[in-house]
Phi, psi and omega in degrees: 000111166319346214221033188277342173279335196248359146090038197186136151330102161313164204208065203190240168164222182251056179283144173246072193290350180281031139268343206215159176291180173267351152308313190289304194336288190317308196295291169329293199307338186295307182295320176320280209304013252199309182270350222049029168281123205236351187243134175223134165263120211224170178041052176277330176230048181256007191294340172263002168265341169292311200245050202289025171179161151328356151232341160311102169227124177266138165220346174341320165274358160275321185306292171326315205271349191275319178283344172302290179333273184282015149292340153224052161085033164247117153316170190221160179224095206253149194231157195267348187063011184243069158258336163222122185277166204290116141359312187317274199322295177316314186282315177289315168234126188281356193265027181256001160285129199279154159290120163268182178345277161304017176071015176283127159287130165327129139266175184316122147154158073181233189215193191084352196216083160199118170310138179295348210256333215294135158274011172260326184290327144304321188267335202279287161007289185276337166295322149306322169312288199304263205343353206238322158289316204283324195271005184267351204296328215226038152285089212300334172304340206278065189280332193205180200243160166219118211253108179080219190188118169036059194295152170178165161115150153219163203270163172209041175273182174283028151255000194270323164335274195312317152306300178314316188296300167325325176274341177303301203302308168284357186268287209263008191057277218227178195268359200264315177303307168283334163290338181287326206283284193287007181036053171326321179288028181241137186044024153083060178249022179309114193272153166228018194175117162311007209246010175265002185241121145264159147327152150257116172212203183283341171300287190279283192254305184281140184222161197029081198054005177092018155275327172261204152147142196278345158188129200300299181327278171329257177359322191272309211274003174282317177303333195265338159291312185273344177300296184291323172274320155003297203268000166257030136267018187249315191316314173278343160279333181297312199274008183253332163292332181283329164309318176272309185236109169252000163238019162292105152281165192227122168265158129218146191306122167272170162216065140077203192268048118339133175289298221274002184234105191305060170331343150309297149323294182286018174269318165323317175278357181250147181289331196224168170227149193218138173204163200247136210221131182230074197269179185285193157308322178275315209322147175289126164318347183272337194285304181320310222266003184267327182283349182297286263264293207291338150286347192266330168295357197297331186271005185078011161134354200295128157272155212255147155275102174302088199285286224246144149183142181299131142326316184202316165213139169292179153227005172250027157243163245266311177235137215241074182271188201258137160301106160329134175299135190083349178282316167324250174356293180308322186273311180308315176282355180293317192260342157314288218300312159331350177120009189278171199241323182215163176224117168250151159235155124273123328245156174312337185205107140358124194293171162252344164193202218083185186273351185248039188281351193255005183260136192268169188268132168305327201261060201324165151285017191278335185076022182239204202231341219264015183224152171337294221279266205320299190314297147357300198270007181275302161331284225286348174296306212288311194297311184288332133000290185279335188281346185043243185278305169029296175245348174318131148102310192294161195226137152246143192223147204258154162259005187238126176240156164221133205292109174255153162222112160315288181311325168302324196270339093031255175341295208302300171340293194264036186255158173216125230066178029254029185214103142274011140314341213275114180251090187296329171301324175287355179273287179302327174301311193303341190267304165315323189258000142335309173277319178293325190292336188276339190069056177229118195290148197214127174290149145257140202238161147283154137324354208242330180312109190288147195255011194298324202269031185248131169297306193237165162218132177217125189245093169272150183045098175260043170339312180239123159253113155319168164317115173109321217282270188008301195288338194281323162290307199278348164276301183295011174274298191278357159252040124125026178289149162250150178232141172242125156219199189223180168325125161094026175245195195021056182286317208216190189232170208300356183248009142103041180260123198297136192277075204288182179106022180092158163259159346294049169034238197308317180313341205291295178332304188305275185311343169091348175271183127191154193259156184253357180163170213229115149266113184254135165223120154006157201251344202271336195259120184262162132256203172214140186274106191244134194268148132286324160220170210279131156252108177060195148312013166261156186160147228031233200257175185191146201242167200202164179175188177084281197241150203205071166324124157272119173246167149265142194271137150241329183214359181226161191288159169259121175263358190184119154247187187307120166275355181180151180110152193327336199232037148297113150121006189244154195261154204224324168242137195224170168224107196215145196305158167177130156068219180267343175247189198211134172229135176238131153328108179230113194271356166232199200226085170276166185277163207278002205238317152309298192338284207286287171343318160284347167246009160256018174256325178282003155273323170322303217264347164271005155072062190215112173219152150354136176285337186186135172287138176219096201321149162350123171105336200256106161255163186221122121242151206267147155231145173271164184155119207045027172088038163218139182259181182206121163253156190241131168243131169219157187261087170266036170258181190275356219238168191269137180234171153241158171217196214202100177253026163093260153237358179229168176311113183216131236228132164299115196273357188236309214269341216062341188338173167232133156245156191188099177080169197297110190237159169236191201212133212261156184325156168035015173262156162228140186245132175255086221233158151193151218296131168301116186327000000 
């Protein structure tokens, strides 16, 4: 548990006061307190005021601002300052400028840009780290370490060259392994000498960013390389804070369904995992609350911080609307109840300039106290306060998982063909939010993940099966989990080489099919999924597109086929038996209205329901601890809704209100209930 000093949903953000005088200081600290703010994330992008030459280190305005800060009750989330390294460091050694896509070397500026492999950026990197711990170890203001700042890009110089072939040497031994792994003998790419493997970038293999590419293998194991080295400059700065404060947890900001970082993997490597959450005006609430879900999955369930989030508006998407009065708030308990820990913003006082002076703030440039947003974080200040320990520390826990992978989704991306429609996040959202509309809490898993404590697991466009994944599944099948999985699955194996002997390859046996061909069709041209009798709530037509198994029942039933088109009358939905459980086949991309009809008949029949019923609009989810639950009902409509907790009783942890049977919750409110004593 992240929160054992302050006993409370930390409360805060991103300050920079080494932007601002010491009038604004007094004035900040006044507004804090005011707002309730007890957590400040500070020296995030400070490395060249720590550090202004090679040898040189001031810290001295650090020193000033952790003691101001906590002398009046702000705690610190101390950051490490190396997200963007000094102009000094760029101009004297160049090799910590990164090589982009085309092959340009970087000059100095924006931030993102220090090669991982580069040896001045390491060692200058884990020596600020050390240096931070030691004078900081035995500082009390000091809860948690934050390392760098939102890593991501990736480099393609010669030391990044020169790396790979080491990670290469060491994943395969020998070069007779990677040409069999990457099928070299295609198009006459056989290596004979490590020092002939390059990057795939736009010189070589990849074409448009890094969208395309002629062979997936080099491509997968480059991704999986720069993926890796991020996180071993993030490994060396932890570890250079671990040295000093080994009981300091150590973060760094994750983002969400960021493409380029196998987060799984760096969850493993983290004391907390913390991420920052920017949806658009539009993004679907379901779509947030399936990435809360997937962060909280990096750890096995473990809760996360919500280091980041806006007050009121970003400012780099193409449109910067405004957080609706009551949406701050409403978003912030969206990500307690999924498992946060803290409600954080970027940022505490508005920039004056620069590129994010237009991103907003508790702290307006009007400087006062006196506008919507602040009154808005001064409640939810005043509400975490009141909610005190309660809920820090609670799990939610679910019977339902669904399988996310970086590299599946990878593979998919750069594979080519037979779609470029085929979105696997939009793919995995449809089956989550399914779920999400029944108010039935659902883990997002790794591959790696035991399925033991699970009913259903559903792995859409399961493309690539790992090593291992097939039997893990097909064990949780036979004692008696139901498994989903769809079109375009078991193709191929982690190294993006094809499973012959028919798809879904390793899957088949499990699912009872196999398919004889892929039909892409444009996104605009449908088929149908047609019942003759009813499964559950399914029944009559249903529409589909993108992708098109042709499959064979081998061992399984057919509950629905194809309606039209050469392969009208071939099955599209299958079921099949195995062990004590049943696993099913869905061969096309159906429309959200299958979507939801299939998964509340397999919850039925898996007896797995909803926390509370609820109109459109209405989430309802639970977090637990020492055997009291706390439910969060939130509205995300502007309109007054109902919801139905049934036959027993529950008391508002902010309001005291009492509920009880169908009641109701005002437009953009949250009710925070637990069963009355």
């Amino acid at each position: 548990m992240i929160n054992d000093k302050l006993q409370k949903i930390w409360y805060g953000g991103d300050y920079n006061p080494e932007q601002w005088d010491e009038a604004t200081w007094a004035e900040d600290q006044r507004m804090f307190k005011l707002a309730g703010i007890d957590v400040a994330t500070i020296n995030v992008f400070s490395w060249a005021l720590n550090q202004p030459d090679e040898n040189t280190y001031d810290f001295s305005w650090l020193d000033e601002t952790i003691d101001r800060l906590y002398q009046d009750g702000v705690s610190i989330c101390l950051a490490t300052s190396t997200a963007a390294h000094p102009a000094w460091m760029a101009k004297r050694y160049p090799d910590v400028r990164r090589v982009d896509f085309d092959g340009k070397k970087r000059q100095f500026g924006g931030r993102h840009n220090s090669c991982p492999n580069s040896p001045t950026y390491r060692k200058y990197a884990e020596r600020i780290a050390e240096r931070l711990a030691e004078r900081y170890k035995d500082h009390p203001a000091v809860l948690v370490w934050h390392v760098s700042n939102e890593y991501g890009g990736y480099c393609y110089c010669e030391n990044c060259q020169k790396a790979f072939r080491v990670w290469l040497k060491d994943k395969y031994q020998t070069l007779e392994a990677v040409n069999e792994a990457w099928n070299t003998r295609f198009w006459g790419h056989t290596f004979y000498d490590w020092e002939e493997i390059v990057p795939p970038n736009g010189l070589s293999e990849e074409w448009q960013g890094g969208q395309n590419t002629n062979f997936q293998g080099i491509s997968l194991d480059y991704r999986r390389f720069q993926s890796d080295s991020l996180l071993d400059v993030y490994k060396l700065e932890r570890d250079a804070l671990k040295r000093h404060t080994p009981n300091i947890p150590v973060t760094t900001n994750l983002m969400g369904l960021y493409p380029e970082l196998d987060y799984f993997k760096w969850g493993k490597e983290m004391d907390v995992v913390s991420w920052d959450n920017y949806p658009s005006i539009d993004t679907p609430v379901s779509m947030t609350a399936m990435t809360h879900d997937l962060m909280r999955g990096l750890k096995s369930g473990q809760p996360f911080m919500l280091m980041e989030q806006t007050p009121s508006q970003q400012n780099w998407q193409p449109y910067n609307a405004l957080k609706r009065p009551g949406v701050m708030r409403l978003w912030s308990y969206q990500a307690v109840a999924h498992g946060a820990d803290t409600v954080m913003f970027f940022q505490l006082r508005r920039s004056r300039g620069a590129t994010e002076k237009y991103h907003g703030a508790v702290i307006e440039h009007v400087g006062h106290e006196h506008t919507r947003v602040f009154r808005e974080s001064a409640q939810l200040g005043q509400e975490l306060v009141k909610l005190g320990d309660q809920i820090i520390g609670s799990r939610v826990n679910a019977r339902v998982a669904i399988v996310f992978d970086w590299e599946n989704r990878w593979a998919i991306q750069l594979s080519s063909g037979p779609s470029i429609a085929l979105d696997y996040v939009k793919e995995v959202h449809k089956y989550y939010d399914a779920f999400y509309r029944n108010n039935i809490p659902v883990d997002m898993i790794s591959v790696e993940e035991d399925l033991s404590k699970y009913d259903i697991v559903i792995a859409p466009v399961l493309y690539m099966v790992k090593e291992g994944h097939s039997d893990r599944l097909k064990e949780f099948v036979k004692n008696g989990g139901t498994f989903v999985t769809t079109f375009f699955s078991g193709i191929v194996n982690e190294n993006d080489l094809v499973t012959l002997g028919g798809y879904p390859g390793e899957l088949r046996e499990l699912v009872g099919v196999w398919a004889e061909e892929i039909d892409a069709l444009e996104p605009s041209h449908y088929n149908e999924i047609v019942f003759n009798q009813s499964f559950g709530s399914l029944q009559g037509k249903y529409k589909c597109n993108i992708l098109f198994d042709l499959i064979h029942a081998e061992n399984a039933e057919v509950l629905a086929t194809y309606g039209s088109d050469f392969y009208q009358g071939m099955p599209i939905l299958t079921k099949n038996n195995y062990g004590k459980g049943e696993a099913y086949y869905i061969a096309s991309s159906p429309d959200q209205a299958f979507v939801q009809d299939f998964v509340d008949t397999i919850c039925t029949n898996k007896k797995v329901q909803g926390i509370f019923t609820s109109e459109e609009g209405v989430e309802v989810i639970a977090r637990e601890k020492d055997g009291h639950t706390i439910i969060f009902v939130l509205n995300h409509s502007v309109d007054n809704n109902t919801f139905d907790t049934g036959e027993r009783t529950y008391v508002d942890q902010i309001t005291g209100e009492k509920y009880n049977g169908k009641a109701e919750i005002a437009g953009r409110d949250v009710l925070i209930l637990k069963e009355e004593n």
